[in-house]
DRENLO-213403 format. One record per residue: residue in three letters; y, z, x of N, C-alpha, C in turn. Coordinates in steps of 0.02 Angstrom, whole numbers, plus 50000, padded with zeros to 5 digits. Layout:
! DRENLO-213403
alaYZXYZXYZX/...
***
This chain:
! DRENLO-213403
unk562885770453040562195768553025562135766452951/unk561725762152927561665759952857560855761252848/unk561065761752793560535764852735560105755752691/unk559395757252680559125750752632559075751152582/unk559565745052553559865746052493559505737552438/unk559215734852523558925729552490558445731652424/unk558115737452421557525736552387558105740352306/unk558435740252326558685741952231558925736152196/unk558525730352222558215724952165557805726652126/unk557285730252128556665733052120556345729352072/unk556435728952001556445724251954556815718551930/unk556945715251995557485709451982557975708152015/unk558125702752038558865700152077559355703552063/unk559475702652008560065706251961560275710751987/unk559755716552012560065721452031560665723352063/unk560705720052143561215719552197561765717152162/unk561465711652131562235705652125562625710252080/unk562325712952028562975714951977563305721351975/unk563065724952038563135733552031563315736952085/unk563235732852155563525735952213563325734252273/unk563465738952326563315734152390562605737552421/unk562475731852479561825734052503561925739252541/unk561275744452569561255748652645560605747252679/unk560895745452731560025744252777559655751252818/unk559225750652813558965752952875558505752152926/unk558175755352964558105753153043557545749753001/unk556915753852975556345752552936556205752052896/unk555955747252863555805748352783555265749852776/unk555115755252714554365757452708553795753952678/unk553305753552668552855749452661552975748552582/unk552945753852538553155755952472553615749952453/unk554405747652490554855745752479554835738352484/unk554315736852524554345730352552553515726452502/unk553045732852477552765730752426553375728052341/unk553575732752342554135732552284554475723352304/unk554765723052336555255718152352554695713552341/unk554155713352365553915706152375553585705252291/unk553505708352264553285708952195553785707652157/unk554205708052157554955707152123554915699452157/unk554995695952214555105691052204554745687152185/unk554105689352194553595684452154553855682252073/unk554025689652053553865687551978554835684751962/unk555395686551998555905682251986556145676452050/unk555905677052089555895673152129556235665152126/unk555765662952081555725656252063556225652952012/unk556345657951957556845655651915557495652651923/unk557795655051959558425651751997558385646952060/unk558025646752079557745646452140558045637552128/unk558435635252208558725626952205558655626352288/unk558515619852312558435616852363558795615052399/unk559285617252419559745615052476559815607052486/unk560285605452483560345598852492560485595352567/unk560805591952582561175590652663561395593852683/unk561225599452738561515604352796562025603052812/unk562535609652809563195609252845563285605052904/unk562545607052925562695603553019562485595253033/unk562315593652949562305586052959562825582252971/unk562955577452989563385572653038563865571652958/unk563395568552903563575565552861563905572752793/unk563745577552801563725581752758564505582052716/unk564985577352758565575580852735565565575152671/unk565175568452675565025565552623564755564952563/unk564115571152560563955575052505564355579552462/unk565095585852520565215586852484565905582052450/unk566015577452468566475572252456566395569452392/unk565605568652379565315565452322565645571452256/unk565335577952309565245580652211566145581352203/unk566555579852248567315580252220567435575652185/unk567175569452194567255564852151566765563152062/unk566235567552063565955568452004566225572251974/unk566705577852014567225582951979567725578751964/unk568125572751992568695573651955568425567851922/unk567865564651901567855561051860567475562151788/unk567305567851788567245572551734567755575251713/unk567795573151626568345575451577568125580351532/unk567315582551533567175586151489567115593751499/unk567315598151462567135606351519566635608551510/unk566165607551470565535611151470564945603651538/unk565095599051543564835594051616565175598051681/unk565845597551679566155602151716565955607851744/unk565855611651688565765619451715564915619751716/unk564395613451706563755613651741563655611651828/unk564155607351810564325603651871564415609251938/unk564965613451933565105617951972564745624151979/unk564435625851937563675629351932563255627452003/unk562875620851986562605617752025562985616452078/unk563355615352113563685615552174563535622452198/unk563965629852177563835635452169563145635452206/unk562615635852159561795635252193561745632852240/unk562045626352256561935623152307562055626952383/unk562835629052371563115633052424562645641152434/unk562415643152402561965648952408561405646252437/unk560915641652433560425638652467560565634852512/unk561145632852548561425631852597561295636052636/unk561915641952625561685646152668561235650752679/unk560675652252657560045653852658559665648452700/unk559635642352678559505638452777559755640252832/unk560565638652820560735639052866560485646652925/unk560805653152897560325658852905559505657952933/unk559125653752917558385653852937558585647952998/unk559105646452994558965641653071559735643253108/unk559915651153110560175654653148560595651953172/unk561055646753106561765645153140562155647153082/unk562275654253113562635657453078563475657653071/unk563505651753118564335649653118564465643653040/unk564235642852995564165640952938564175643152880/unk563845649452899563985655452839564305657052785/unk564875661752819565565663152787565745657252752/unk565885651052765566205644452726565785643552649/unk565165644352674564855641152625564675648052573/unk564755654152582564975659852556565585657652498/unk566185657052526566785656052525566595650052453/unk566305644352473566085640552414566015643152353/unk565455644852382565045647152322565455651052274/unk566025655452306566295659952262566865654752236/unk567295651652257567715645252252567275642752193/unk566775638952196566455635252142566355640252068/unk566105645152106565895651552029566625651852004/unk567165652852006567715655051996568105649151948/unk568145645351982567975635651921567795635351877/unk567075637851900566715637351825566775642451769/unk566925647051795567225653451748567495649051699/unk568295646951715568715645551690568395639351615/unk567935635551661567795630151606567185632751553/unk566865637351570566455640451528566885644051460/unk567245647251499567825648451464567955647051400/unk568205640451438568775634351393568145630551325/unk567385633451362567045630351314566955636951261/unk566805640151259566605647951222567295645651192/unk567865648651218568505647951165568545641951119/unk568125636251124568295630351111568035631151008/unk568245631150963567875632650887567555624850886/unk567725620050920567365612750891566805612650949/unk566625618550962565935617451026565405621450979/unk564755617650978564065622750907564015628250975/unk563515631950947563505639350957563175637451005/unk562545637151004562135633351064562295632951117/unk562815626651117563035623251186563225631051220/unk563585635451171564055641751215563495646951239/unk563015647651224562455652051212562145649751298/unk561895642551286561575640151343561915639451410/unk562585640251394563055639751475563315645251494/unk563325647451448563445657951474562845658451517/unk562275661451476561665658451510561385655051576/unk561675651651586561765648451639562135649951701/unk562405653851681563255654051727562955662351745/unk562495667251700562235673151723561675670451763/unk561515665251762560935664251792561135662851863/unk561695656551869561975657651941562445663551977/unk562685668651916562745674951949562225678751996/unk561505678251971560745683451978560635680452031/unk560695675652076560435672252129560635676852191/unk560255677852209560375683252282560425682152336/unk560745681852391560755681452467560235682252500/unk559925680252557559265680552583559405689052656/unk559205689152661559525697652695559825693852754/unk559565688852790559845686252853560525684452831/unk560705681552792561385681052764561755687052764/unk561375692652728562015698052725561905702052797/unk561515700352844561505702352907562245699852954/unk562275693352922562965687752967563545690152924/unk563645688552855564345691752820564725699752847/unk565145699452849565495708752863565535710752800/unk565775717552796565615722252744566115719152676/unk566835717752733567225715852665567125709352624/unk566595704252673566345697152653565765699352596/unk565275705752592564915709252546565205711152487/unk565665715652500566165717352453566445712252396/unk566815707752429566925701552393566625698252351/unk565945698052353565545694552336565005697352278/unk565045703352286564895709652231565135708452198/unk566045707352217566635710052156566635703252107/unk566555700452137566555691452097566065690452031/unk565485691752104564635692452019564975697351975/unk565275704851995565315707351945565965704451864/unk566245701351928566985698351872566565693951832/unk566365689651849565865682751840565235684451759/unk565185691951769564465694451740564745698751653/unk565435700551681566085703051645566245697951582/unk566425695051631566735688151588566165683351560/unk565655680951557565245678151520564835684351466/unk565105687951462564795695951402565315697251366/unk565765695151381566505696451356566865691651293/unk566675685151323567245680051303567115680351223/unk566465681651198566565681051131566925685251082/unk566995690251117567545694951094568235694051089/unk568345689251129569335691651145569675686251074/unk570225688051086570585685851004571065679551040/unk570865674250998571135667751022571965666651053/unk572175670550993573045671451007573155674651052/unk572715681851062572955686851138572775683551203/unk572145677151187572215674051260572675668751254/unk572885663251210573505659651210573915663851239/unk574195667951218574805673051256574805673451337/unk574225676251359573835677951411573935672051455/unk573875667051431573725662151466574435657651455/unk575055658851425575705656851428575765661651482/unk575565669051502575795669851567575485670351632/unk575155665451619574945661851700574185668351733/unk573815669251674573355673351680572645668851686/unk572085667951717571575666751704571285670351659/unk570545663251654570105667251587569915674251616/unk569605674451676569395680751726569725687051722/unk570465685151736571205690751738571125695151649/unk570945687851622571215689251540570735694451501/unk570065692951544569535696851502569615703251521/unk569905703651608569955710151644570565713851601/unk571155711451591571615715351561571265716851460/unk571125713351453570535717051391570235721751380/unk569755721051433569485728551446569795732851464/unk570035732451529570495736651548570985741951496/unk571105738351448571635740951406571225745151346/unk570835739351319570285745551287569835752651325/unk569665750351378569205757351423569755762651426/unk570425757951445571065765951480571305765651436/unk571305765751365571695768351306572385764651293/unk572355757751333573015754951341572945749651310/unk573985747151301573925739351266573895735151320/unk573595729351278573755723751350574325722351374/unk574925724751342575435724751366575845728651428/unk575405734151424575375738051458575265737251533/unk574395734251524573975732451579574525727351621/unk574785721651571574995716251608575755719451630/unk576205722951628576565727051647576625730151740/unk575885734751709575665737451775575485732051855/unk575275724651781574905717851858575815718951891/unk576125713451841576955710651853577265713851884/unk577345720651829578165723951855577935730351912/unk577295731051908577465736051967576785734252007/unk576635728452014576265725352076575625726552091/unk575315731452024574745734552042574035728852052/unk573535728852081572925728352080572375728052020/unk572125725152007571255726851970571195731451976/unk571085731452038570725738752090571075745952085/unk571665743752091572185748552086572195752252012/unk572145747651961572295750251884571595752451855/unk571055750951889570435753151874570255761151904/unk570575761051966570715766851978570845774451939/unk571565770551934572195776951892571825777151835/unk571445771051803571455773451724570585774751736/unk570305777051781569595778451775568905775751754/unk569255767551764568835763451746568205759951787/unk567555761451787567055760651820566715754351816/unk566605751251867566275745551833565605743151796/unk565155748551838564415747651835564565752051752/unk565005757751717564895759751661565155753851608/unk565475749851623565725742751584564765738651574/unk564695738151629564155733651624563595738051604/unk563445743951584563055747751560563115745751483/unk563695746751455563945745451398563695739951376/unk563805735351413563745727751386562865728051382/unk562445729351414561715729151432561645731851362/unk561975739151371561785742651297561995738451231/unk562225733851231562565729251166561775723751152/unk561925722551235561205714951224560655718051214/unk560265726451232559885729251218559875728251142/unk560115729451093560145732351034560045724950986/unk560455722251021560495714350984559885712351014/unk559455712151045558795706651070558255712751009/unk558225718951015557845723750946557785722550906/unk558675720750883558385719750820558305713350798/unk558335707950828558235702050846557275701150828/unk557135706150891556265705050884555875707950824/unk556355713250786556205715550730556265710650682/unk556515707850675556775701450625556115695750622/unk556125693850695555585688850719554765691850694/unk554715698750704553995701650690554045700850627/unk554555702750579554315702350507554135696750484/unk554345691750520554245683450493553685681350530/unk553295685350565552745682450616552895678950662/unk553615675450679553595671150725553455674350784/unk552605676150822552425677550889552945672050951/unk553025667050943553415665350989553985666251019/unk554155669450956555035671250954555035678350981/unk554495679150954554515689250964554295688151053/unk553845683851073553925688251157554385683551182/unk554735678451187555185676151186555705681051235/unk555815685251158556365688951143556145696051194/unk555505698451170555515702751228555345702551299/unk555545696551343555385696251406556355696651421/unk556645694251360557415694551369557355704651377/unk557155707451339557305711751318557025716551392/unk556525714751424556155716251473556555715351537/unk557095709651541557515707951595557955713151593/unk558305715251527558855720451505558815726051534/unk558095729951501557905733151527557735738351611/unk557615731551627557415728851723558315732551733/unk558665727751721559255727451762559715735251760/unk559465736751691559755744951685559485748351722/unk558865748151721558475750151829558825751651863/unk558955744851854559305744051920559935743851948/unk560545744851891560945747051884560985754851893/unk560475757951856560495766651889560225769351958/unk559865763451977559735764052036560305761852108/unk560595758352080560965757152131561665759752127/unk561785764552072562415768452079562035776752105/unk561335777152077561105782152143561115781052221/unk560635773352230561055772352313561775774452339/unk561985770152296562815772452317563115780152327/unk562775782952289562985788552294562665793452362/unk561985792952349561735793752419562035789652505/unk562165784452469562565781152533563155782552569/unk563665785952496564185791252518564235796952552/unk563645799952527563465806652557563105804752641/unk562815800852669562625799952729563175796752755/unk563465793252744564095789952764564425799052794/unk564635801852732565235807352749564885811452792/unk564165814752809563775817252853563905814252911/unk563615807652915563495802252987564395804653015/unk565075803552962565485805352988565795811953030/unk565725816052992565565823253003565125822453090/unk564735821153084564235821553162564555817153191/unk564875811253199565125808653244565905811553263/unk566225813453215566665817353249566525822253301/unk566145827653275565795835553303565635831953394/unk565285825453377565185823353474565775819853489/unk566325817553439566875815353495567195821653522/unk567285826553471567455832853495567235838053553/unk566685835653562566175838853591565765845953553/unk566035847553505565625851753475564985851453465/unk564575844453472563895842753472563715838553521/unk563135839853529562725835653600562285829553565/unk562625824153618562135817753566561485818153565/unk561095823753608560455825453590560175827253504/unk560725832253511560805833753424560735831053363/unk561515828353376561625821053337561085818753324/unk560845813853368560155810353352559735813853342/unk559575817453329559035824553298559295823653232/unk559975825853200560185826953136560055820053098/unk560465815253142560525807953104559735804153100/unk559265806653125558555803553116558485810253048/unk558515816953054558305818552977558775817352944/unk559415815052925559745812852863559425805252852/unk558995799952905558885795452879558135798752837/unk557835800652887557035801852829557455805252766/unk557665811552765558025813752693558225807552649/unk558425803252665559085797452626558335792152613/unk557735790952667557415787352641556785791852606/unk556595798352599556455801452542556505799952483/unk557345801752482557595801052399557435793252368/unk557445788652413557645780652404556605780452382/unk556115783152419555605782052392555415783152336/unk555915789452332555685792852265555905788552187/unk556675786552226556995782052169556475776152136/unk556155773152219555705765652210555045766452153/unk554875773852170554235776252127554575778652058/unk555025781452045555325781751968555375774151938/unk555725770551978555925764351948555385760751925/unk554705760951964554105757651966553985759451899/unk553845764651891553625769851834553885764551766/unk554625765651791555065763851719554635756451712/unk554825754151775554455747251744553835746251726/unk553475748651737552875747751716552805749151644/unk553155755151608553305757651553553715754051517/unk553995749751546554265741451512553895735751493/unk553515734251554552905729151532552415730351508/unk552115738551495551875740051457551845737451380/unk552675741451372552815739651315552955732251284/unk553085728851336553215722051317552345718751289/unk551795720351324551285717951298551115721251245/unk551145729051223551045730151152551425727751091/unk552005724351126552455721051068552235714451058/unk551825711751105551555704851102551075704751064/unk550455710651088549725711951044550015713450952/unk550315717550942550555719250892550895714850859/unk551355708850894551585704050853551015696650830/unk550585698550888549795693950872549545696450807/unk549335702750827549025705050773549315704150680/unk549795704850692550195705050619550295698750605/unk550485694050653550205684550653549565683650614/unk549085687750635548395684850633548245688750554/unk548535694850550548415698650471548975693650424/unk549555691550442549735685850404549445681350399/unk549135678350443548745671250451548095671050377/unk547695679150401547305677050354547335678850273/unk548105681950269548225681750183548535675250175/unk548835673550217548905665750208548545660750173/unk547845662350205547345657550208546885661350143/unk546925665350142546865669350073547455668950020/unk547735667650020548345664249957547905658249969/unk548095655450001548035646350001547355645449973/unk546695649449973546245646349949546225649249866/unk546585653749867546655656649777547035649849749/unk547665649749776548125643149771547635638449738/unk547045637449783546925629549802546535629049715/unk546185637149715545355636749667545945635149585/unk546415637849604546815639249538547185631349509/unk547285628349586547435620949562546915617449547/unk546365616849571545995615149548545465613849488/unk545695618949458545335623549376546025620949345/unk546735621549366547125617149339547115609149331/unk546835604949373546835600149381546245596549321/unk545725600949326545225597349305545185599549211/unk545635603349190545855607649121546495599649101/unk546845597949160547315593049141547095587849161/unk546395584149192546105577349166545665578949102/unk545595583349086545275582449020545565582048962/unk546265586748967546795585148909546945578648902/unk547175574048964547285567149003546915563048958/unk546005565948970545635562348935545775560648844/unk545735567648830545635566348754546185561748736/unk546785563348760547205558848752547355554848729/unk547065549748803546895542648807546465540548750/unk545875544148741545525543048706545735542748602/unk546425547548590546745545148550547345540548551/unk547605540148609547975534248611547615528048599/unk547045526648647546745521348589546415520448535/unk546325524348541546035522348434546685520348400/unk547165525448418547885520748373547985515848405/unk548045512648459548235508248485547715503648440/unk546955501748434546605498348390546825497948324/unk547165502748300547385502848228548045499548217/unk548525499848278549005495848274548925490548275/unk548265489348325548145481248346547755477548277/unk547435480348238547125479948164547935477948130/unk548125482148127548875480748088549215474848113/unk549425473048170549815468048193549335461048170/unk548785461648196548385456048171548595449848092/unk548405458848060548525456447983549205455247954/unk549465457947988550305456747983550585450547998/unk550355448648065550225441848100550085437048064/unk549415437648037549245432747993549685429747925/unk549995436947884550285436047834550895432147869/unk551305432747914551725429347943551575422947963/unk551035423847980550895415647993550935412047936/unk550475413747875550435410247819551165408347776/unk551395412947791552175412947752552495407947796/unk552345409147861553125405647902552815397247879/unk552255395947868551875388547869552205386647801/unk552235391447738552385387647681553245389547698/unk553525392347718554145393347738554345384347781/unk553895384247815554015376847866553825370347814/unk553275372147785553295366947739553725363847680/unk554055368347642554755369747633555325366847647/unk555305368647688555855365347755555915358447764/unk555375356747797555315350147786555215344547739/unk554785348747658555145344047608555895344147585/unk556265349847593556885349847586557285346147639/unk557005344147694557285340847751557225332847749/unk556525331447698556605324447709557075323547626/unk557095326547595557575324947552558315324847565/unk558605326747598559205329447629559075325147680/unk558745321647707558575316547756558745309547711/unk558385308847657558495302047609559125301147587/unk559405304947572560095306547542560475305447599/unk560395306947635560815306347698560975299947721/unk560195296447718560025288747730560705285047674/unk560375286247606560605283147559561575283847559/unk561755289647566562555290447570562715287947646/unk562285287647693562485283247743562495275547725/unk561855273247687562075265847676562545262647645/unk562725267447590563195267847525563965267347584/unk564115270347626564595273547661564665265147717/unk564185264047728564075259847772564175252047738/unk564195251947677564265245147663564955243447615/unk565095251147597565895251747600566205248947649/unk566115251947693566505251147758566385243947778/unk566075241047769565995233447798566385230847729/unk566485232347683566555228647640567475229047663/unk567815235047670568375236347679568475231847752/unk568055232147802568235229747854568325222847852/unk568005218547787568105212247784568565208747769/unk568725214947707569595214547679570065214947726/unk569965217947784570525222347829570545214847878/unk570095212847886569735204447928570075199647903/unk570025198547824570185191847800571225193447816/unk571325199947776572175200947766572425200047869/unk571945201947903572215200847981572345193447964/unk571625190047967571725181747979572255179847954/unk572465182047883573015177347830573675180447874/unk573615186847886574485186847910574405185047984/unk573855183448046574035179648101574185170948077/unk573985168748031573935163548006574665161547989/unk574915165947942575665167547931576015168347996/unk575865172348030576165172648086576255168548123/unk575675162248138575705157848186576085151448154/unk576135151448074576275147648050577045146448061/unk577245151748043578215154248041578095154548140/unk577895154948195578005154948257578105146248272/unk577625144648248577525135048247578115133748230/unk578275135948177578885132748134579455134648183/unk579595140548198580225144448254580205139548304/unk579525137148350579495133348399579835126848373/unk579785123548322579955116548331580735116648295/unk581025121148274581625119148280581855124048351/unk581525126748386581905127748441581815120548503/unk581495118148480581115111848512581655106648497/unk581825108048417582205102648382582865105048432/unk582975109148424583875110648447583875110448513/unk583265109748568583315108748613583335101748625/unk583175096548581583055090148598583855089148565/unk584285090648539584745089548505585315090348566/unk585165099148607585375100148645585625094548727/unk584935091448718584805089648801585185081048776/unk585135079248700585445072148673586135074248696/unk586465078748676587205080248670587315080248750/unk587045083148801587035082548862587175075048875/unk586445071248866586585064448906587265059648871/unk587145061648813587805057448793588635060548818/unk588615065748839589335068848893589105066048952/unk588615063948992588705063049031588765053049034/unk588395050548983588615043948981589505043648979/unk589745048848941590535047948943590825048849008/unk590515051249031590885055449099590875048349143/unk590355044949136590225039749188590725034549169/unk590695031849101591285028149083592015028649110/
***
């Protein structure tokens, strides 16, 4: 018989996914099923994605065909590891249709996805957090993200169709999944290089981390125990007493402390936005430690009716008990088991309420101290304003007098330049006048040694004229003369000719 384990969501999805498995029972109490539906109202929606093309569509194997090909044509890991996120969702709202239209032969596969896809993305979330050339941000917002497609919950008709060990599985994953995005900023770059020369995932790597710190061991150790002697997760979490839900207590208790003093920081600076911001984070934290103690109380109660329910079913295979009995005992161990579980639902309520309580007096209180800043603000600023102002009008009047002696000297300079001016003028005029009687004298003279210069020169050029004429004269004279005895000796020449040739004829 199973125990209802649905309602240790109580304050949040979170609950189931990160801390253990469900228990049903025949009835749920009115108490429980108020709780649940209030919880999903108020987280309901946040994760909340639309199913895309049904397994049982004709075409479906083409959808998921598509996103294989947006996978391998993505090179980047933080596109990547959104990418497979969203698939992830997808396959969870899959089967949550599928479940509401009771073809539950679809299930398991798309189960199987979902954890296939989360497991991907681990790795590339990973590869982004480890990455030092990725800003803080990007790593902040995909962790983030990647807890967010952890928190997404199964619809009960789903975990009605899965078997216990298909539950199991799927626990253990969110919890690896929830591990490892709280983790990664911790681990030391070189111990996962190492880690990962021996064929370890980011998942494996964070597990042998902890592992080794919680059980007092080296990682050398841990990885020892995987290799050389074949052990388990499961197995080494065991021997060395390592719990999971107290790991993730730890971690809650880390983000508790860091979002405090976070909002402490934010209140002193007034930023109201930042401060509830911060405490609705702080309000989720809170929630989930709920629900984290609540559901390692289920569990524990679940053990104990489990080992009872066992106990009585032996006693009637034995015959030591009459199934009249039995069903007498096993109807009061369920009211007992759903007792305690009401009682848990009404503590938890409590707590929460004593959470959102507090979350609105941290809001009023961070208003308020907004609004008592606001108005010394506005009280500085108008002292500010009166004080610049009494400054301003102290420095147009200095401004003024100023001006008012800058020009008077400026008139006194301009008095001065005037008369200065003038004396310059008068001077530069007999200075120019000056000038120009010294210029036309030095002008006459100039004339005069030019004419003087000028009738030299004609006079020489006439001489230079007549001595040309007399020696071309000479020249042509003695050329005349050269010509006619070359004339002569040519006529002497051409005589001596004809008279050889009168001989010749003879």
């Amino acid at each position: 018989m199973k125990l209802l384990m649905k309602s240790a969501l109580v304050c949040g999805v979170a609950a189931t996914i990160l801390f253990g498995a469900k228990v049903e029972a025949a009835e749920k109490s009115k108490v429980e099923a108020e709780i649940i539906n209030e919880d999903e109202q108020k987280f309901g929606d946040e994760n909340a994605v639309e199913p895309g093309m049904a397994p049982d569509h004709l075409l479906y194997f083409l959808d998921r065909f598509t996103e294989k090909v947006q996978l391998a044509f993505t090179r980047d890991d933080e596109k990547e590891a959104n990418l497979l996120m969203d698939f992830a969702k997808e396959r969870l709202a899959e089967s949550d249709k599928m479940a509401d239209a009771e073809k539950d032969q679809y299930i398991t596969d798309l189960i199987d996805a979902y954890v296939a896809y989360l497991e991907a993305a681990e790795e590339h979330v990973a590869l982004v957090v480890m990455d030092d050339a990725k800003d803080q941000v990007s790593k902040e917002q995909l962790t983030d993200t990647l807890e967010k497609v952890i928190t997404m919950e199964t619809s009960s008709k789903v975990d009605d169709v899965i078997d216990e060990a298909k539950k199991q599985e799927l626990v253990e994953k969110k919890q690896d999944a929830y591990l490892l995005a709280n983790s990664l900023r911790n681990l030391d770059q070189e111990q996962v290089k190492m880690l990962r020369e021996q064929g370890f995932g980011f998942g494996e790597i964070v597990k042998v981390v902890v592992f080794a710190k919680e059980g007092n061991k080296t990682e050398a150790e841990i990885v020892a125990m995987l290799k050389e002697e074949n052990k388990g997760f499961g197995e080494i979490a065991n021997e060395l007493q390592i719990n999971h839900a107290d790991l993730l207590k730890n971690i809650m208790r880390k983000k508790e402390k860091f979002v405090e003093k976070a909002i402490e920081e934010a209140e002193e600076s007034g930023n109201v936005e930042a401060v509830n911001e911060l405490a609705k984070s702080l309000e989720r934290i809170q929630k989930e430690q709920i629900a984290l103690s609540m559901a390692k109380e289920f569990g524990d109660v679940e053990q104990r009716v489990n080992k009872k329910l066992q106990r009585i079913k032996e006693k009637v295979a034995a015959g030591q008990m009459s199934q009249e009995v039995a069903d007498r005992k096993i109807k009061q161990i369920q009211q007992q088991a759903e007792k305690k579980m009401d009682k848990f639902h009404k503590e938890a309520k409590e707590d929460a309420d004593e959470i959102a309580e507090a979350l609105e007096e941290s809001k009023e209180e961070a208003l308020e101290e907004q609004q008592e800043q606001a108005k010394k603000a506005e009280k500085a600023e108008k002292k500010a304003q009166e004080k610049l102002e009494k400054e301003q009008t102290k420095q147009q009047e200095k401004e003024k007098k100023l001006q008012q002696k800058e020009e008077e000297q400026a008139e006194k300079v301009a008095e001065k330049a005037k008369e200065e001016q003038e004396k310059a003028a008068e001077k530069a005029k007999k200075e120019q006048e000056k000038a120009a009687e010294k210029a036309k004298e030095e002008q006459e003279k100039a004339a005069e040694k030019a004419k003087k210069e000028q009738e030299k020169a004609a006079e020489k050029a006439k001489e230079e004229q007549e001595k040309a004429a007399e020696k071309a004269k000479k020249e042509q004279e003695k050329a005349a003369e050269k010509a006619k005895k070359e004339q002569e000796k040519a006529a002497e020449k051409e005589q001596r000719n004809d008279e050889e040739d009168e001989g010749e004829d003879d």
